[in-house]
Structures are given as C-alpha cells and as structure tokens.
RONUKOL-848072 format. One record per residue (C-alpha): residue in three letters; x, y, z. Coordinates in nm, 2 decimals, padded with zeros to 4 digits, always signed. Layout:
residuo|X|Y|Z
ALA|X|Y|Z
...
This chain:
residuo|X|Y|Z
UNK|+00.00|+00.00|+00.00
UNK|+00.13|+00.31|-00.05
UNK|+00.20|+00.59|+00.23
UNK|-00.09|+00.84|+00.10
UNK|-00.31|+00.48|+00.10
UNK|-00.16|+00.46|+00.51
UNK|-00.26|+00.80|+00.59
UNK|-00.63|+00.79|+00.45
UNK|-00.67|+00.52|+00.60
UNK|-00.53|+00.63|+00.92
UNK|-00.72|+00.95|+00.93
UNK|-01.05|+00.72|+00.85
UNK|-00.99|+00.50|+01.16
UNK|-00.95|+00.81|+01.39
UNK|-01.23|+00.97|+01.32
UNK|-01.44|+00.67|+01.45
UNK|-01.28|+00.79|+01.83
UNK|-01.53|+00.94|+02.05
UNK|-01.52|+01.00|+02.40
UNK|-01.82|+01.00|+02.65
UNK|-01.94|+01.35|+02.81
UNK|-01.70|+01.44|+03.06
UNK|-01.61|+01.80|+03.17
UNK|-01.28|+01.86|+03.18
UNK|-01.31|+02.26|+03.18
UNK|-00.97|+02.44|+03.23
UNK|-00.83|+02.13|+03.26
UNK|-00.45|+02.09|+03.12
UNK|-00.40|+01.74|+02.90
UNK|-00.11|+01.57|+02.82
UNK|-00.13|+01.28|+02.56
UNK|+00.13|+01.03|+02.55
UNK|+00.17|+00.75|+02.23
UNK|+00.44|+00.58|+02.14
UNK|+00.48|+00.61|+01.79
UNK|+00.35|+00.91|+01.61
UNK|+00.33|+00.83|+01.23
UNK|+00.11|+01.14|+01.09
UNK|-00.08|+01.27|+01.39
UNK|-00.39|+01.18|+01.32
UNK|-00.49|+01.01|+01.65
UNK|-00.30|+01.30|+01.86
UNK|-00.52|+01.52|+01.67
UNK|-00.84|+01.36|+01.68
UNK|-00.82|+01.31|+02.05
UNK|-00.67|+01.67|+02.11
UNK|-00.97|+01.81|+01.93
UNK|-01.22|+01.57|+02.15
UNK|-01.05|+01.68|+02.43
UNK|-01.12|+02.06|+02.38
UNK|-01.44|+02.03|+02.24
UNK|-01.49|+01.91|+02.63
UNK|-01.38|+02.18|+02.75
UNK|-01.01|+02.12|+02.82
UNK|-00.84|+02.46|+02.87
UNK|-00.47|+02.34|+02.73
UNK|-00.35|+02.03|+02.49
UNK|+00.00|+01.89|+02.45
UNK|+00.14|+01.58|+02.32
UNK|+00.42|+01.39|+02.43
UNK|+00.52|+01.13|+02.17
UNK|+00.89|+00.88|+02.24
UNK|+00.94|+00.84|+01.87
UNK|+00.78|+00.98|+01.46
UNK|+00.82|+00.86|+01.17
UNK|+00.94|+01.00|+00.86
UNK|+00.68|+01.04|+00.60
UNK|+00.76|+01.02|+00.24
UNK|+00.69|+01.35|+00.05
UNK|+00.33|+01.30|-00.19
C-alpha cells in the first residue's frame, strides 16, 4: 500500500474515536503515544479533548516517523 493509502486510512480509523461526556473545563492534558506516524490520533483526541472543555493540549510522543513527500 502506499504511504498516501496509510494516511487515508489512518485519518478514516481516527475519526471513528469518540469519547463519552465528561467536563474537563480548564483542565490541562497531556497525551502520551508511542509512535506518532502522521498525527492523526493526537489530533483527533486533542480536538475531543477541547471540544470538552479542556483549557490546554500537549502531546508527548517517544518516537515519529518519517513520512515520504506525496
């Protein structure tokens, strides 16, 4: 498959991720993953997160990888 194939699909499979009501108003996040290959799931959960109220969202990630140029 090739690496724009990866990153539809990728995208596709994030934006299933939902997250139950929850208030975290003001609240500061920090998501940690292991791998981040093209940010989609940081992103998807960072914008859950805020749309929940959370004042501040970081990521904290141990390792990326390099994406090939389209």
């Amino acid at each position: 498959a090739s690496d724009v194939y990866k990153r539809q699909q990728r995208m596709e499979n994030v934006s299933a991720y939902s997250i139950k009501n929850t208030d975290l108003s003001g609240r500061k996040i920090i998501i940690c993953d292991d791998v981040c290959t093209t940010g989609s799931t940081i992103n998807r959960c960072a914008e859950l997160l805020k749309n929940m109220g959370a004042a501040e969202v970081y990521a904290a990630v141990g390792t990326t990888t390099k994406l090939k140029k389209e």
